[in-house]
N, CA, C and O atoms as CSV, one atom per row, in Angstrom:
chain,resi,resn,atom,element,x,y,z
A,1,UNK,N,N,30.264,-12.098,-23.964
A,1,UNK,CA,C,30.968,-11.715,-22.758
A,1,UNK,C,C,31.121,-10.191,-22.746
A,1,UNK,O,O,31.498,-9.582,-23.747
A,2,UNK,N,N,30.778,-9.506,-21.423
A,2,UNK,CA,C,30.594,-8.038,-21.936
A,2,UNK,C,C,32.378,-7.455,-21.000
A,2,UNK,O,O,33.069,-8.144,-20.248
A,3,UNK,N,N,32.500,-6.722,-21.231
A,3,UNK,CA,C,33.649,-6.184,-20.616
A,3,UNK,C,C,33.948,-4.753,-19.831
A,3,UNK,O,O,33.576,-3.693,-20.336
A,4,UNK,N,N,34.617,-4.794,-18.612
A,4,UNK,CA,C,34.271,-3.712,-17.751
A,4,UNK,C,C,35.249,-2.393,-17.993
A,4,UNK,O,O,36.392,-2.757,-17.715
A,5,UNK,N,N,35.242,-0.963,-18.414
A,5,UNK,CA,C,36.622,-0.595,-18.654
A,5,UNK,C,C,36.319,0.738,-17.673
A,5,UNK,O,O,35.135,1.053,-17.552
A,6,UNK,N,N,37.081,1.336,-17.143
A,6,UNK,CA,C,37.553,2.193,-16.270
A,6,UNK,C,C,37.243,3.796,-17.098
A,6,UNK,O,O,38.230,3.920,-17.822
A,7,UNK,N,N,36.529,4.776,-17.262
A,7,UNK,CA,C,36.884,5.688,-17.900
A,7,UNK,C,C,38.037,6.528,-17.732
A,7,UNK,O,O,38.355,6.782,-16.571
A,8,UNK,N,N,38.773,7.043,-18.733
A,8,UNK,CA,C,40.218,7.799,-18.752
A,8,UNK,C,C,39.995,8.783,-17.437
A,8,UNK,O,O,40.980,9.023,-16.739
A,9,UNK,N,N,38.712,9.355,-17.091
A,9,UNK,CA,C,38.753,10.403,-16.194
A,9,UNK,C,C,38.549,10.211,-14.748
A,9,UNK,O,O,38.480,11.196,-14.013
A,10,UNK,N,N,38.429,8.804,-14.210
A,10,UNK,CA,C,38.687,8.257,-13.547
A,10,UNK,C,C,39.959,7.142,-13.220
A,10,UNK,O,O,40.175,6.432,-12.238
A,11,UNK,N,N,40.501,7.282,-14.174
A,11,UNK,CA,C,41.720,6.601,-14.234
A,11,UNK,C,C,42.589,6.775,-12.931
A,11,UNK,O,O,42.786,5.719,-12.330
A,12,UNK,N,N,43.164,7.945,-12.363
A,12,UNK,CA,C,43.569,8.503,-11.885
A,12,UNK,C,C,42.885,9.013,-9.925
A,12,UNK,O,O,43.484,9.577,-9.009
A,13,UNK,N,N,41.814,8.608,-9.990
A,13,UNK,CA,C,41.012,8.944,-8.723
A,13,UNK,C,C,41.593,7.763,-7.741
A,13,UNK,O,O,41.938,6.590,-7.884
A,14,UNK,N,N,41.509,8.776,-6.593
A,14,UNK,CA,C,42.126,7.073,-5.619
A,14,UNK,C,C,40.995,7.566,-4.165
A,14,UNK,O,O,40.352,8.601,-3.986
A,15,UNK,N,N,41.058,6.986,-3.773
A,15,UNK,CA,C,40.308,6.796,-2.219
A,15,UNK,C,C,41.310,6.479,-0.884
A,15,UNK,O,O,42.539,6.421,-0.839
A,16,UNK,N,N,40.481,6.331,-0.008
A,16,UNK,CA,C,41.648,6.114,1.200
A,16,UNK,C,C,40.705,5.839,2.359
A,16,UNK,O,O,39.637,6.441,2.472
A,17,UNK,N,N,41.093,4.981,3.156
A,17,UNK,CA,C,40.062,4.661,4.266
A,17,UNK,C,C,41.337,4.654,5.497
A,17,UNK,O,O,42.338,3.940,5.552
A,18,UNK,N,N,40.885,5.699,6.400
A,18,UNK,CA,C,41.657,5.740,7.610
A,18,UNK,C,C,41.529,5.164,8.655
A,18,UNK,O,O,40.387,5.516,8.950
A,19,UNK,N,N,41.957,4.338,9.685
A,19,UNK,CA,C,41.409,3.533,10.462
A,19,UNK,C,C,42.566,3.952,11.912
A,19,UNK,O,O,43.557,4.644,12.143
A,20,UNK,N,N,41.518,2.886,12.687
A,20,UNK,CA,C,42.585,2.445,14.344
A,20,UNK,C,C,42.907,4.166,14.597
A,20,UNK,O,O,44.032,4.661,14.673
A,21,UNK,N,N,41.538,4.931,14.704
A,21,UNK,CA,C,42.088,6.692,15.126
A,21,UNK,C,C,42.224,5.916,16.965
A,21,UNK,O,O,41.591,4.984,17.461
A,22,UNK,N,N,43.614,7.041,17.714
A,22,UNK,CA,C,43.684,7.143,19.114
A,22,UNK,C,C,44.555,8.508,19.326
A,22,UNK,O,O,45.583,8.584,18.654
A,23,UNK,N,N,44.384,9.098,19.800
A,23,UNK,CA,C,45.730,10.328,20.204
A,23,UNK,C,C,45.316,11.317,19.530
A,23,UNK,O,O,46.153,12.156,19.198
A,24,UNK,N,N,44.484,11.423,19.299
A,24,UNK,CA,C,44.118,12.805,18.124
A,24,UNK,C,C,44.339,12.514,16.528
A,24,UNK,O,O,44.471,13.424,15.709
A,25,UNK,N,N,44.361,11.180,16.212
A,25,UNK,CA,C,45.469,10.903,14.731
A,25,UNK,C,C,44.502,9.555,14.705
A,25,UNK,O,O,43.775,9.139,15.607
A,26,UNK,N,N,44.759,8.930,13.196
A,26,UNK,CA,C,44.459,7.383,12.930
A,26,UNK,C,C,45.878,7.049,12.355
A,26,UNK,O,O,46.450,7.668,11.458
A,27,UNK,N,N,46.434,5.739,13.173
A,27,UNK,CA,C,47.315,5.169,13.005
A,27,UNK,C,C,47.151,4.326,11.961
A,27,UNK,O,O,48.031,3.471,12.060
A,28,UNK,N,N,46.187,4.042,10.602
A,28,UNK,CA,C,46.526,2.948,9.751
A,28,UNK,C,C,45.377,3.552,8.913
A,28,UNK,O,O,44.263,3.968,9.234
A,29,UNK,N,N,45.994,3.465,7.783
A,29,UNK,CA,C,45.562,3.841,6.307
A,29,UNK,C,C,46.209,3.130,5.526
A,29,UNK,O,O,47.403,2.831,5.546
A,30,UNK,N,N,44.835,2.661,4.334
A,30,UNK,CA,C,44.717,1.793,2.875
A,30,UNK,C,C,44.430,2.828,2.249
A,30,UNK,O,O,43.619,3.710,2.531
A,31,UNK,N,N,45.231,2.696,1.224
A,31,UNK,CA,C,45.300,3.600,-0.260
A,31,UNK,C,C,44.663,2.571,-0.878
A,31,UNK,O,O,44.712,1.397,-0.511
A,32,UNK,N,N,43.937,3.089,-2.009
A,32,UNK,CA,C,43.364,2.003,-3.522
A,32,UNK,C,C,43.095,3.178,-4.493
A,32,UNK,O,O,43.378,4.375,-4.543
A,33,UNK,N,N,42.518,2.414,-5.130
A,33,UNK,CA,C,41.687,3.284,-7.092
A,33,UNK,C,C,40.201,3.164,-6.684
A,33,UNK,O,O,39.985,2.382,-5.758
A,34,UNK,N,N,39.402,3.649,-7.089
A,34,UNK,CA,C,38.169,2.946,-7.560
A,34,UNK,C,C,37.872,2.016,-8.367
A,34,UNK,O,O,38.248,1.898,-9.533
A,35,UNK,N,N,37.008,1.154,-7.604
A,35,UNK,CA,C,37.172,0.058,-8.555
A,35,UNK,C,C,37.377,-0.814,-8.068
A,35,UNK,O,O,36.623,-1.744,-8.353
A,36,UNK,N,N,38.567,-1.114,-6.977
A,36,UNK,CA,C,39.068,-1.540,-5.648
A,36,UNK,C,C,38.197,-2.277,-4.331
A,36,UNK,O,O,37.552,-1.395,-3.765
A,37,UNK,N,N,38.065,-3.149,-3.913
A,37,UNK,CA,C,37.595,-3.512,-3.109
A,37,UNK,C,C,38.315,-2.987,-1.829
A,37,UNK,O,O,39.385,-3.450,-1.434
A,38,UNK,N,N,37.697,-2.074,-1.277
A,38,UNK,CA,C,38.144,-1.369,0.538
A,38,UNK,C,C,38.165,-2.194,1.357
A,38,UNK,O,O,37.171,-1.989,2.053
A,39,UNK,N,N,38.696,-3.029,1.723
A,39,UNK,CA,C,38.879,-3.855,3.346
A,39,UNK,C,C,38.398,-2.851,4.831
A,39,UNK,O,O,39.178,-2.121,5.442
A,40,UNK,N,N,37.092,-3.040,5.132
A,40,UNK,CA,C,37.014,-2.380,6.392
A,40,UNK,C,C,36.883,-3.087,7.507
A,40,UNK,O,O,36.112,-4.033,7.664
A,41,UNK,N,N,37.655,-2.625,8.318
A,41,UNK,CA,C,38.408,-3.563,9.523
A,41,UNK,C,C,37.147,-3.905,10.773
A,41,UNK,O,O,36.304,-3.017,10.902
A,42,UNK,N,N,37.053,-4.764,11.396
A,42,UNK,CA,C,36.292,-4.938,12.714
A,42,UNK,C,C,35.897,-3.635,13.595
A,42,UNK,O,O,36.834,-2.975,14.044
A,43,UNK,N,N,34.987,-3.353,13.784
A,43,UNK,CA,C,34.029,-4.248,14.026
A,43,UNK,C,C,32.978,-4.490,12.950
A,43,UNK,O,O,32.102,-5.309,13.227
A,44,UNK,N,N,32.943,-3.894,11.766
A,44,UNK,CA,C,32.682,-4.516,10.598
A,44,UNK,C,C,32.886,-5.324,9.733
A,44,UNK,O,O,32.065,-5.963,9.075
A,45,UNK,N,N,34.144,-5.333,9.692
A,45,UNK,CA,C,34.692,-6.613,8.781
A,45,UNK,C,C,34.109,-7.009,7.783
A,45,UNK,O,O,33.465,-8.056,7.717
A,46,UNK,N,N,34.321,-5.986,6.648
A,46,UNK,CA,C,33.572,-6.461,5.183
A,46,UNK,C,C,34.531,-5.799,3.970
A,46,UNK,O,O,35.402,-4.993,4.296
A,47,UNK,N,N,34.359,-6.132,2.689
A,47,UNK,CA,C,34.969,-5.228,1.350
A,47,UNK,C,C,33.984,-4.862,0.966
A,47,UNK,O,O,32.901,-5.399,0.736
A,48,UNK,N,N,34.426,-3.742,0.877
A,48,UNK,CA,C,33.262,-2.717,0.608
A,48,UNK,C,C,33.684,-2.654,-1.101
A,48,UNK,O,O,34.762,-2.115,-1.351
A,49,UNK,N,N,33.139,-3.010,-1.880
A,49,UNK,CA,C,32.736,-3.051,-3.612
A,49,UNK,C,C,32.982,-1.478,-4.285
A,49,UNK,O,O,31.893,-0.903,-4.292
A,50,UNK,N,N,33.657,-0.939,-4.635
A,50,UNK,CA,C,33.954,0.054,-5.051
A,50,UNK,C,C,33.392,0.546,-6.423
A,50,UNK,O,O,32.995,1.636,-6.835
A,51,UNK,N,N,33.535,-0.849,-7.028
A,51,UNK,CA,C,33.235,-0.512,-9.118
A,51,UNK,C,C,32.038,-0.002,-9.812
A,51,UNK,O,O,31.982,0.435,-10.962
A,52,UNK,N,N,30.848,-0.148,-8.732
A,52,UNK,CA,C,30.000,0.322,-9.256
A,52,UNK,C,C,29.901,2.166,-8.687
A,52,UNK,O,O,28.975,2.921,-8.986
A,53,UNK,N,N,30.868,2.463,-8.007
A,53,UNK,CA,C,30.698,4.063,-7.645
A,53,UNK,C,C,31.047,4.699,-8.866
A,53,UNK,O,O,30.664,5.844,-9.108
A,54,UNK,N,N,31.960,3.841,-9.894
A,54,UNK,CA,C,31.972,4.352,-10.917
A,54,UNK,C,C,31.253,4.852,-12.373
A,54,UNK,O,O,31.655,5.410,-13.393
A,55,UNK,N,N,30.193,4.422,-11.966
A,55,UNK,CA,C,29.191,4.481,-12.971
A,55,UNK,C,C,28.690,6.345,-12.416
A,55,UNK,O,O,27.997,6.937,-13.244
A,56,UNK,N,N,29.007,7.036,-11.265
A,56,UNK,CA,C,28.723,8.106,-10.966
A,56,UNK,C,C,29.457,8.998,-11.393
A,56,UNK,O,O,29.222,10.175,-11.119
């Protein structure tokens, strides 16, 4: 069984996906880590897989 571990220097990195922009602004933002599966909202509607960005 192999096991997945996070490096220390990424420990700390976070992402953010801003959504629902109107008025000059986006009214709704998700915080996560890498690593994290991103929920992106309609008209896509998918999780976007994060863990392997870490191998970069």
């Amino acid at each position: 069984m192999s096991e997945f571990r996070i490096p220390e220097r990424h420990a700390r990195c976070t992402l953010a996906l801003h959504s629902e922009p109107g008025g000059g602004t986006y009214h709704r933002r998700w915080s996560g880590k890498f690593g994290d599966e991103v929920p992106v909202p309609a008209p896509f509607d998918f999780g976007l897989t994060t863990a392997e960005l870490l191998r970069y």
